[in-house]
C-alpha positions as a printed Julia matrix, in Angstrom:
147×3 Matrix{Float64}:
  0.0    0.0     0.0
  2.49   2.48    0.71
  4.25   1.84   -2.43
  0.93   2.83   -4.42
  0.91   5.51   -2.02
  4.57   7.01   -3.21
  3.74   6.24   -6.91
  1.07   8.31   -6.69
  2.37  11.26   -4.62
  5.98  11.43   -6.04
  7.46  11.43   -9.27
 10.2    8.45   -9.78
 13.33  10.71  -10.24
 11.72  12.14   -6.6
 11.82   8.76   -5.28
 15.82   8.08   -6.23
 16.4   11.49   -4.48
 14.41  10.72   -1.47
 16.37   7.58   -1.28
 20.11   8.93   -2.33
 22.55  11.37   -0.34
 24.32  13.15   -3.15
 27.41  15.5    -3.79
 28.27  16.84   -7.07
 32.0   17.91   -7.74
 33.71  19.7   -10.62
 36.71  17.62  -10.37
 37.6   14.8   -12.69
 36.2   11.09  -11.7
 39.57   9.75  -11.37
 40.83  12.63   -9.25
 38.09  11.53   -6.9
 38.62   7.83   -7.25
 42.17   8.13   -6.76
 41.4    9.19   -2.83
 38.91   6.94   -1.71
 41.52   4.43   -0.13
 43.28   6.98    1.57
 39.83   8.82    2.5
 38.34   4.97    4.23
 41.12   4.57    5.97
 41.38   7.84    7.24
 37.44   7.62    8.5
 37.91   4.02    9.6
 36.0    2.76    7.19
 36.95  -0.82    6.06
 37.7   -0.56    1.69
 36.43  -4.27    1.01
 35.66  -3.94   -3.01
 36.08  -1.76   -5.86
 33.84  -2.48   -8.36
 35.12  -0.63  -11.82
 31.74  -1.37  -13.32
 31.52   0.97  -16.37
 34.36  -2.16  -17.44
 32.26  -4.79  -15.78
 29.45  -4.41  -18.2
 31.21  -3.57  -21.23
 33.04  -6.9   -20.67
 29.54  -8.21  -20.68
 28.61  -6.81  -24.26
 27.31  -3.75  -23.1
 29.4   -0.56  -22.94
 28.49   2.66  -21.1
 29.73   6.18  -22.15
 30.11   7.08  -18.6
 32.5    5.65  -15.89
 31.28   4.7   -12.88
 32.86   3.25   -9.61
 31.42   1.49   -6.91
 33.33   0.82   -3.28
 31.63  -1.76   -0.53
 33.07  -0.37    2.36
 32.35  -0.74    6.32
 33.01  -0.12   10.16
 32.66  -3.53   11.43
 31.78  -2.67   14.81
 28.99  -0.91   13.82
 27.55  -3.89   11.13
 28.23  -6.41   13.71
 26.0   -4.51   16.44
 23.34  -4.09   13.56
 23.22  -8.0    12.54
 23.12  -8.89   15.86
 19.95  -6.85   16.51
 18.27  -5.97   13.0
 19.65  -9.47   10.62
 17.28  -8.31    7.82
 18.98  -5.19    7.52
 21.86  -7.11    5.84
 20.21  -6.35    2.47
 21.63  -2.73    3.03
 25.1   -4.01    3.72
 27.51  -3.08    3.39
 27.83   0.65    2.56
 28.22   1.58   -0.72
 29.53   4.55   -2.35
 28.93   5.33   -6.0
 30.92   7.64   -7.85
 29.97   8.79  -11.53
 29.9   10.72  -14.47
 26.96  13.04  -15.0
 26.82  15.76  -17.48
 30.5   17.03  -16.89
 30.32  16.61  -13.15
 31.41  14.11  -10.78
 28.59  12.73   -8.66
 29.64  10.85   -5.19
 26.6    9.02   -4.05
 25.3    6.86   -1.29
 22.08   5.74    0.11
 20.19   7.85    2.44
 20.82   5.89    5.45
 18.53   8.62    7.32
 15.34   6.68    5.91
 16.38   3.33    6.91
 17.38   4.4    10.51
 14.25   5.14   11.69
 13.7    1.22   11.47
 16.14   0.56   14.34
 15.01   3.68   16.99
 14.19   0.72   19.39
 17.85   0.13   19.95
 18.82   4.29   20.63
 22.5    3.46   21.25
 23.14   1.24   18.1
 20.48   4.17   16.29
 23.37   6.74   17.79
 26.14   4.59   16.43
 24.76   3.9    12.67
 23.61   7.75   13.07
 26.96   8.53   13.65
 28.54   5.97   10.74
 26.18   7.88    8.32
 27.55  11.02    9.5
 31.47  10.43    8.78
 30.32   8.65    5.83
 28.54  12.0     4.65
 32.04  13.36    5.52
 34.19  11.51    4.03
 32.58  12.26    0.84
 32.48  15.83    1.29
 36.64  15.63    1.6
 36.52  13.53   -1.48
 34.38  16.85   -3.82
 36.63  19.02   -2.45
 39.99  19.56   -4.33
């Protein structure tokens, strides 16, 4: 029901928006890229895989004129204390962050974790934590746009 609801009420590129954190730089996708590593470790997030996938599905047959790049990362205090309590919320895990090519921009992108928090209130300490996670994650993207 409250699907019908939003497809009613809210256009789809709405929806993505709702359901994205976004920050679009002027520098070049690789200058970007090039920092991640140095940008998890330095915000204790775990790197665990790059996914290069504009080459990932052009090796499939189908190329892409843009390049994206996607990075599982994670703070593995805070996704064992979730799977402990919350299990089904290992469909969100772990964090991704997007980085792509849009209309001469960069875009660094991740999900709005804000939305999905409000699932674990219950639990206010691991709510702080995860609140927290999203927080230096929202941060560490914001050193990554700048030059």
């Amino acid at each position: 029901m409250l699907q019908k609801l939003m497809k009613a009420a809210m256009p789809p590129e709405k929806m993505i928006e709702m359901f994205t954190y976004q920050i679009i730089s002027n520098q070049s996708i690789e200058e970007i890229t090039e920092k991640v590593p140095i940008a998890c470790e330095k915000n204790k997030f775990a790197l665990l895989t790059t996914y290069n996938y504009h080459e990932i599905v052009e090796g499939k047959g189908f190329p892409i004129k843009r390049k994206v790049w996607i990075y599982e990362i994670c703070q593995a205090k805070t996704a064992a204390a979730m799977l402990t309590d919350f299990p089904h919320f290992s469909i969100f895990m772990p964090c991704k962050l997007a980085i792509y090519e849009n209309e001469g921009k960069t875009v660094i992108s991740t999900m709005n974790m804000e939305i999905m928090l409000n699932a674990v209130k219950a639990n206010q300490e691991l709510f702080k934590e995860a609140t927290s996670l999203f927080n230096t994650l929202k941060s560490l993207m914001d050193s990554l746009s700048k030059e």
